[in-house]
Each structure stands twice: as structure tokens, then as C-alpha cells.
C-alpha positions in Angstrom: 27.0 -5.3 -7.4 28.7 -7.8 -5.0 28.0 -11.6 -5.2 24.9 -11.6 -3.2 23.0 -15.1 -4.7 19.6 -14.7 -3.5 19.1 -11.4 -4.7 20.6 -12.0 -8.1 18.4 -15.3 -8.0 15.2 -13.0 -7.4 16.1 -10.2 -9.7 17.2 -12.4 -12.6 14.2 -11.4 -14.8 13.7 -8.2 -14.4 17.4 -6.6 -14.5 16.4 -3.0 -14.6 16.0 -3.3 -11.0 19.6 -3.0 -10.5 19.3 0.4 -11.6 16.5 1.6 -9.2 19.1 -0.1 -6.4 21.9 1.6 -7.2 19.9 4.7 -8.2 18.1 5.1 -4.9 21.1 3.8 -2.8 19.2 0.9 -1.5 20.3 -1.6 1.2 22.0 -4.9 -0.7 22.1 -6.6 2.5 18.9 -6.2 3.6 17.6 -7.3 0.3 19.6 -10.0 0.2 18.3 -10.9 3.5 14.6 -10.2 2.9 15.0 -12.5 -0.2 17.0 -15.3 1.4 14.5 -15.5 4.6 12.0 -16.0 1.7 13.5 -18.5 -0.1 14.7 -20.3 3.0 11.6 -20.6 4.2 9.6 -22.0 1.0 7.6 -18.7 0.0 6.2 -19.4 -3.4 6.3 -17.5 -6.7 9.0 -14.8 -6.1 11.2 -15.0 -9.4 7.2 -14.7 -11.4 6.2 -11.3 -8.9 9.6 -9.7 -9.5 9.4 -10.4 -13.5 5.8 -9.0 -13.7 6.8 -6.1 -11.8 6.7 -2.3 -13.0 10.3 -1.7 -13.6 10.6 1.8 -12.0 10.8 2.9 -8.5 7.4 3.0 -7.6 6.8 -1.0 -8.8 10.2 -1.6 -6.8 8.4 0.1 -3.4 5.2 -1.6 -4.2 7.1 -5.1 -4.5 8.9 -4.2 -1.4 6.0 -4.3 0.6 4.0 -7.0 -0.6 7.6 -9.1 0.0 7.8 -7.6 3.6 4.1 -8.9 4.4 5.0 -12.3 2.9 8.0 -12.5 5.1 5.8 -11.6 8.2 3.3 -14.5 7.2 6.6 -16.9 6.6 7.5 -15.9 10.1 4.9 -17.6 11.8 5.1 -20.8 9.8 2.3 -19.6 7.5 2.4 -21.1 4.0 2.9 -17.9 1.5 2.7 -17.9 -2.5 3.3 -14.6 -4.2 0.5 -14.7 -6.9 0.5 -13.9 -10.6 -1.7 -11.6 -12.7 -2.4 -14.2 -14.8 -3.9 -16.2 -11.2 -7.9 -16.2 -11.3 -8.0 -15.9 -15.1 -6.4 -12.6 -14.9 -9.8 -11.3 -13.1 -7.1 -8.7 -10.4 -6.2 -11.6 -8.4 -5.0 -10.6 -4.7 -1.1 -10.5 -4.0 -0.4 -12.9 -2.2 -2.2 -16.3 -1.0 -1.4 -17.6 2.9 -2.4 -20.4 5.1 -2.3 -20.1 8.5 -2.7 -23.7 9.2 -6.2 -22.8 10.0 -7.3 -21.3 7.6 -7.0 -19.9 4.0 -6.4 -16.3 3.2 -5.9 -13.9 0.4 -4.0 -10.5 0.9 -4.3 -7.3 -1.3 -1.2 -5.3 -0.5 -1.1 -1.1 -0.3 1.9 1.6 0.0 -0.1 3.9 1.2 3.1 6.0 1.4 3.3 5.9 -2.9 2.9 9.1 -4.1 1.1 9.2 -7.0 1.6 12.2 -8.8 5.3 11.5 -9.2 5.0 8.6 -10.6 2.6 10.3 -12.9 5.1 13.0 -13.9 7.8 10.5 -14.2 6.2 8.7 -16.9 5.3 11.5 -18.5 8.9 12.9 -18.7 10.1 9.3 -19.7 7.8 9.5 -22.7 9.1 12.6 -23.8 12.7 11.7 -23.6 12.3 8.3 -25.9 10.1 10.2 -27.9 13.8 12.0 -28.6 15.7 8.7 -28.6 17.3 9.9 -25.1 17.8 7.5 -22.3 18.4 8.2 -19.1 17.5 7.2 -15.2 15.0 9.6 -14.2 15.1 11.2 -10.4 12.2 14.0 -9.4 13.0 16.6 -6.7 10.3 17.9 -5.1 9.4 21.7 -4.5 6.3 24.1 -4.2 3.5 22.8 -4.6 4.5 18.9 -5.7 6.4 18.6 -2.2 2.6 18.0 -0.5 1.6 14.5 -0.5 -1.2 13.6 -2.7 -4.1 11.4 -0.1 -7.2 11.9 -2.3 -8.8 11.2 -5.8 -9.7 15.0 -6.3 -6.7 16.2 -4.8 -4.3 13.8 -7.4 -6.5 14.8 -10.5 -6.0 18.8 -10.1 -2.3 18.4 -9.1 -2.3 16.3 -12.4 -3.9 19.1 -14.3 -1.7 21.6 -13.4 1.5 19.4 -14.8 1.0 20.6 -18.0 3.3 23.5 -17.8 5.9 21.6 -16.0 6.3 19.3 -18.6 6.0 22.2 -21.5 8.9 23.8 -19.8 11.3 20.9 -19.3 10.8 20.0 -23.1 12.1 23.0 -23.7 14.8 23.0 -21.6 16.2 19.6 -22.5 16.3 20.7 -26.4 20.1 20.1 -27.4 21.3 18.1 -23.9 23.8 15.2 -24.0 24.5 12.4 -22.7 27.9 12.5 -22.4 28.1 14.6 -19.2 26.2 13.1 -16.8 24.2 13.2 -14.4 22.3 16.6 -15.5 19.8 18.4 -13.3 17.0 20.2 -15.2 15.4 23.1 -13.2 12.0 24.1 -13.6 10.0 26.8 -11.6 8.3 23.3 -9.7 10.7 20.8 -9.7 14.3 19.8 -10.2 14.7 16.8 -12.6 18.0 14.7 -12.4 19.2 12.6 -15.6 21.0 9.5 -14.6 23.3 7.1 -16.8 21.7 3.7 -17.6 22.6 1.0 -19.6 19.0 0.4 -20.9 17.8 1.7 -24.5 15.0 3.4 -22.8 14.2 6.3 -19.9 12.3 5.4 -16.7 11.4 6.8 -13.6 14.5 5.7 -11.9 14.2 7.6 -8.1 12.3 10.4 -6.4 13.0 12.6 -3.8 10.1 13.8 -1.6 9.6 16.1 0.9 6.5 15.7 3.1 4.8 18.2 5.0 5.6 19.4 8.2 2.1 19.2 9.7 -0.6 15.9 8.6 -2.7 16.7 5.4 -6.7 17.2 5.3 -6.4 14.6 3.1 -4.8 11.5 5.3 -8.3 10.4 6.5 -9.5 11.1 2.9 -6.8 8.5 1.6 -7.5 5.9 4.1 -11.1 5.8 3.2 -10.4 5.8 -0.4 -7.8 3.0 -0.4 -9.6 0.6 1.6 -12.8 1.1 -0.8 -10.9 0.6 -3.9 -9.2 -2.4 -2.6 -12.3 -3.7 -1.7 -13.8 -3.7 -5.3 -11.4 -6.4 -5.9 -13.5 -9.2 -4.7 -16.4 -8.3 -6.6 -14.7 -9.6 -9.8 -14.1 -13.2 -8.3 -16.0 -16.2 -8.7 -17.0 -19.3 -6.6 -14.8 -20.8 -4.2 -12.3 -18.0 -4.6 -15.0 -15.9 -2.4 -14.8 -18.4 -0.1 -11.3 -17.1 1.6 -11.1 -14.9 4.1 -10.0 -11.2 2.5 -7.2 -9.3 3.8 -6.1 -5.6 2.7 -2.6 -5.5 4.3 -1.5 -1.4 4.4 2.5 -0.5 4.4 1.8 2.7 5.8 6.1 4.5 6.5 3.6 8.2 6.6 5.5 10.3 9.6 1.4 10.9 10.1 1.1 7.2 10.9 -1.2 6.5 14.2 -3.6 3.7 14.5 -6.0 5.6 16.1 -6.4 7.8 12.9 -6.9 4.2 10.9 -9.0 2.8 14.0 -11.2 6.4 13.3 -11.5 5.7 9.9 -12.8 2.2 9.9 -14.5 2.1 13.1 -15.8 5.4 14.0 -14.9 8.5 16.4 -15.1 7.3 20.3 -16.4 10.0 23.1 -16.1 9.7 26.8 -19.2 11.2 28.3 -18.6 12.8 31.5 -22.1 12.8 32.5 -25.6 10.6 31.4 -24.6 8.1 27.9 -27.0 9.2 25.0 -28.1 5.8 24.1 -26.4 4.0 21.2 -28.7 2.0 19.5 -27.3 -1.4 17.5 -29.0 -2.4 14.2 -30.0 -5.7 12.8 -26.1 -6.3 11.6 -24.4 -5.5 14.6 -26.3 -7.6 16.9 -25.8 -10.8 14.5 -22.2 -9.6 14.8 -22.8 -10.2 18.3 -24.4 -13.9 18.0 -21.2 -14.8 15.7 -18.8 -14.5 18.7 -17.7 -10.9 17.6 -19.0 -9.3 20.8 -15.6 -8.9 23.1 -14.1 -7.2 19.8 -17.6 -4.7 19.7 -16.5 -3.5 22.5 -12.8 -3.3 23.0 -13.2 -1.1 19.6 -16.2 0.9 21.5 -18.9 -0.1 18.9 -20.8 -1.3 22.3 -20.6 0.8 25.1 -17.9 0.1 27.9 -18.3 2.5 31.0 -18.4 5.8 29.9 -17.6 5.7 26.2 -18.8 4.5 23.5 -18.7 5.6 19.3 -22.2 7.2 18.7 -24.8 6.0 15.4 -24.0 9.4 13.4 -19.9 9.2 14.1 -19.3 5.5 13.1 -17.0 4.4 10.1 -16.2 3.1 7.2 -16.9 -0.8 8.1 -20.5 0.6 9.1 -21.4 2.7 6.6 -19.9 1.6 3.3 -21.3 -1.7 2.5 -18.5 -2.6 -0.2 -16.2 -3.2 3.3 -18.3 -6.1 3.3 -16.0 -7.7 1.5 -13.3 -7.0 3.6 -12.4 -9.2 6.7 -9.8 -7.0 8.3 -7.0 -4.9 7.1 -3.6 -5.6 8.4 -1.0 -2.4 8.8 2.7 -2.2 9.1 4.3 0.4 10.4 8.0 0.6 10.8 7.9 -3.6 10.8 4.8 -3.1 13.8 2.3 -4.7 12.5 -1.7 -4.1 13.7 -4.8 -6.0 12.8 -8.3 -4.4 12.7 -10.8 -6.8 11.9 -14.5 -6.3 10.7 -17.5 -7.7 12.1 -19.5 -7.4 9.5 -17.9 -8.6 6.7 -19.7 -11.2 4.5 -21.2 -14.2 6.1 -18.6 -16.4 3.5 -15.1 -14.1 5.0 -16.6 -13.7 8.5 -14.6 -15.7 11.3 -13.8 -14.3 14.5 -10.8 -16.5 14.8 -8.9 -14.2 12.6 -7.8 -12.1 15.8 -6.4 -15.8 16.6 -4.3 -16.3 13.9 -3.1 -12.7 13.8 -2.7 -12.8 17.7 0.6 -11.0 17.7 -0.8 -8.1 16.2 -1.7 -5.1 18.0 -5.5 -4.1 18.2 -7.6 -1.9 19.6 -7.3 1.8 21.0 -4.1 3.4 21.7 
């Protein structure tokens, strides 16, 4: 690698990332950049989040994102620290810590474009091959039935199931291989498997290849849903005043599925115009105290309340109405293709609940497209 000081500063201890770089032909420039514009601007705890990280591809996406949304907060002169496991007594901390000048926030960060089954696989095959005293940089190639993208619980647990015979059959076929003609590409009926050179004593999952779908997967919705509910568990293993900041689940989302209206659908509920007489839309008890806290504007621009002709109706709301674990969410921040979009929730807890957040995160995009 070329002399390129922040990023050597950043990746000092954890060196196996130089492999995933070079491996999945990563931009040095604009991780250089990303880390310098960190640096520069005071973000805390960077060399402690890259050390802690899972070094294999996956880890190296997931830090990628949390570091974009840090750089986002930096940005806008927010104070950012990158937190530790070992923050909150090592009771799943959040990601990252930010003050707005305002107020306090923490941020639980997604890649809701990971895919988990790979990652699955590639552990799997690592284990096999330093179970052989091999060691190689593992990259996965994607065909038949791997190449659709996993979205939901059930759907990654029977794909899981079925990778038995994958990795039966590429045991077999790596009996008598060598390292000393490299790289090597083992085929099996389901995927293509490519053995890399590393300097490291062990194997790893080292790159992935994936090919999405042409059309968007039953499953998207399913995976929204699903990730915003498991996120929110976090909270409920905090204590005191670390319940007292505002939460934030901050979604990389790079999906060519990606529309905010399908995330807007999700949390908030399915809108219709009526072209005739409005059914009416009752509001319960939480909703119209919602309304008393300043949240009313927001009720409607996201058609909780009625505007016009169009409203969401009782049976076709979502997620921040119907699953009261969301209550400890106060909005969840997306980035998309370095857009970012804000959806906040009126009925988090009383604790996390300030309307000012669509203040502080004015420059976000909300609302229907």
C-alpha cells in the first residue's frame, strides 16, 4: 500500500484489514479521506472501533457505515465518539455517541445491505480449512439459489439449513489442494469459492461476490420490520441515565430496492387517497398526547392525521404504532447513496421523546415522496 498516514494510523491494530482492501479492491483514497475528515475533525475513539472489529469483510462493511454516519454527524459540527463494547459495562452499548449541541444522542448503526448467509458460509468454510492447517483469503461467488438476498429470520435459517451439502462437497473437493498455485477457484453445484494468498496463519472470509435479484424480494418489508425491532431491544438492557438520551437506529441501506416510501410504509403505515367520502380515522389515547407534545405538524405530513383526501387508516398503520418495543426508538436515520432521511417517532418514550429532533436533523429529507 502507498503512504497514506491516516489510514495506516486507523488500521494500525487490526492489520488484516489490509487484506479485505486489497482483496475486495477497495478505494485507498477515499478511505484515507473518510479517516482523515474524522480525525481532522476530533471524532473520538476510531483506532479502539477498528481494533475491536470483526476482521473479515462483513466487519469491514459494518465499520464502514458506522464511520460514514460519524462523518455525517462531524459535518455539522456535532461532537462524535465511536464507542467501545466494553462502554455501559459491556451491556450492547450503541455505536456511536453524538451531541448536537442541543442535545445528547446515541446511534445503533445497520447495513441493511449485509448479507447474512455469506457471511455464515464463509465462516464455516474458514473453519474447515484451519481445521487442515490451510490458510487462505476466502472470496464467495454467488449462484442459484444463494444469489437471492436473505431479508428475513425464516428465510436466513432455511437457506442456512440447506448449506450442509455445500460445505460436504467442498471438503471434498479441496482434499490434496496447495498453496503454492494461487488463487484456486473451488466449484460446487451452488457456489464458486476463490482461495486467495494471505500472509496471516489463518483463513477468513476475505470478499464476496453477490448478485441481487432483478426484481425486489417478498422479503424487503420483512427485513425492515425485523431490523428495526431487534435494534430496538438494545435499550432495554440499559440502565439509568443512559435511558435518558434520545435513541437513534441509523440504517446504511446501498439495496437497488431502496425507496423511502417502502421504509415510510413500514414504520408509519400504508396511506390511501379516497376519491369519495373519508372513512373516519379514529386517534387513540397515544396519538393525541403525541399531539399535545408538539408532534402534530409531523402527524400529518406523514398522514397519521388526515390531510384533504388522504389519510393512513387504524387497520393499515405500522410498525411505530403497533409494536410497542419502537417505543424505544426516537427515529431511525437512513443513508442512501450518502442521502440521508430522518423518520422520527411520535410515540417513543416520554424519556427519548423531543420533537426538536426534526431540528437537529433539519437537513434530512422526510416525509412522502
Amino acid at each position: 500500500m502507498t503512504k497514506l498516514p491516516f489510514l495506516e494510523r486507523a488500521l494500525q491494530n487490526n492489520a488484516r484489514f489490509y487484506d479485505i482492501i486489497t482483496a475486495n479492491e477497495f478505494n485507498e483514497i477515499y478511505l484515507e479521506a473518510l479517516f482523515r475528515e474524522l480525525f481532522e475533525n476530533s471524532c473520538e475513539g476510531i483506532e479502539s472501533k477498528v481494533a475491536e472489529t470483526r476482521p473479515d469483510v462483513i466487519g469491514f462493511l459494518s465499520l464502514l457505515s458506522e464511520l460514514e454516519f460519524a462523518k455525517y454527524f462531524t459535518k455539522r459540527k456535532m461532537k462524535v465518539k465511536l464507542l467501545s463494547c466494553n462502554d455501559f459495562g459491556g451491556r450492547s452499548p450503541p455505536d456511536i455517541w453524538v451531541h448536537s449541541g442541543s442535545k445528547e444522542y446515541w446511534v445503533e448503526v445497520k447495513n441493511i445491505s449485509e448479507d447474512e448467509t455469506t457471511y455464515f458460509l464463509g465462516r464455516k468454510i474458514a473453519s474447515i480449512l484451519n481445521s487442515q492447517g490451510l490458510s487462505f483469503a476466502i472470496i464467495i461467488g454467488s449462484l442459484n439459489s444463494m444469489s437471492i438476498p436473505t431479508y428475513s429470520y425464516t428465510t436466513r435459517r432455511e437457506k442456512e439449513e440447506h448449506l450442509q451439502p455445500i460445505l460436504e462437497e467442498f471438503r471434498e473437493k479441496i482434499k490434496g489442494i496447495s498453496s503454492r498455485s494461487l488463487p484456486i477457484t473451488i466449484r460446487t453445484a451452488s457456489i464458486d469459492v476463490e482461495l486467495h494468498k494471505t500472509k496471516f496463519k489463518e483463513s477468513y472470509l476475505g470478499g464476496r461476490t453477490m448478485v441481487e435479484a432483478v426484481s425486489e424480494p417478498n422479503e424487503y418489508g420483512g427485513r425492515i420490520r425485523f431490523d428495526v425491532h431487534q435494534k430496538a431491544k438494545k435499550r432495554d438492557k440499559w440502565r439509568e441515565e443512559e435511558l435518558d438520551k434520545p435513541y437513534i437506529i441509523a440504517i446504511d441501506s446501498e439495496s437497488m430496492f431502496f425507496h423511502l416510501d417502502r421504509f415510510n410504509a413500514e414504520l408509519f403505515g400504508n396511506a390511501t387517497t379516497y376519491q369519495r367520502r373519508v372513512p373516519e380515522t379514529k386517534t387513540n389515547n397515544e396519538i393525541e398526547e403525541a399531539v399535545k407534545n408538539g408532534w402534530k405538524e409531523y402527524l400529518e405530513k406523514m398522514r397519521i392525521l388526515q390531510v384533504d383526501r388522504t389519510v393512513i387508516p387504524e387497520n393499515e398503520r405500522g410498525l411505530f404504532f403497533t409494536d410497542p418495543l419502537t417505543k424505544n426508538v426516537s427515529a431511525v436515520l437512513l443513508m442512501h447513496q450518502q442521502t440521508f432521511y430522518i423518520l422520527a417517532n411520535p410515540l417513543a418514550d416520554t424519556r427519548i421523546n423531543h420533537p426538536t429532533i426534526l431540528q437537529d436533523f433539519a437537513d434530512c429529507f422526510s416525509g412522502w415522496e
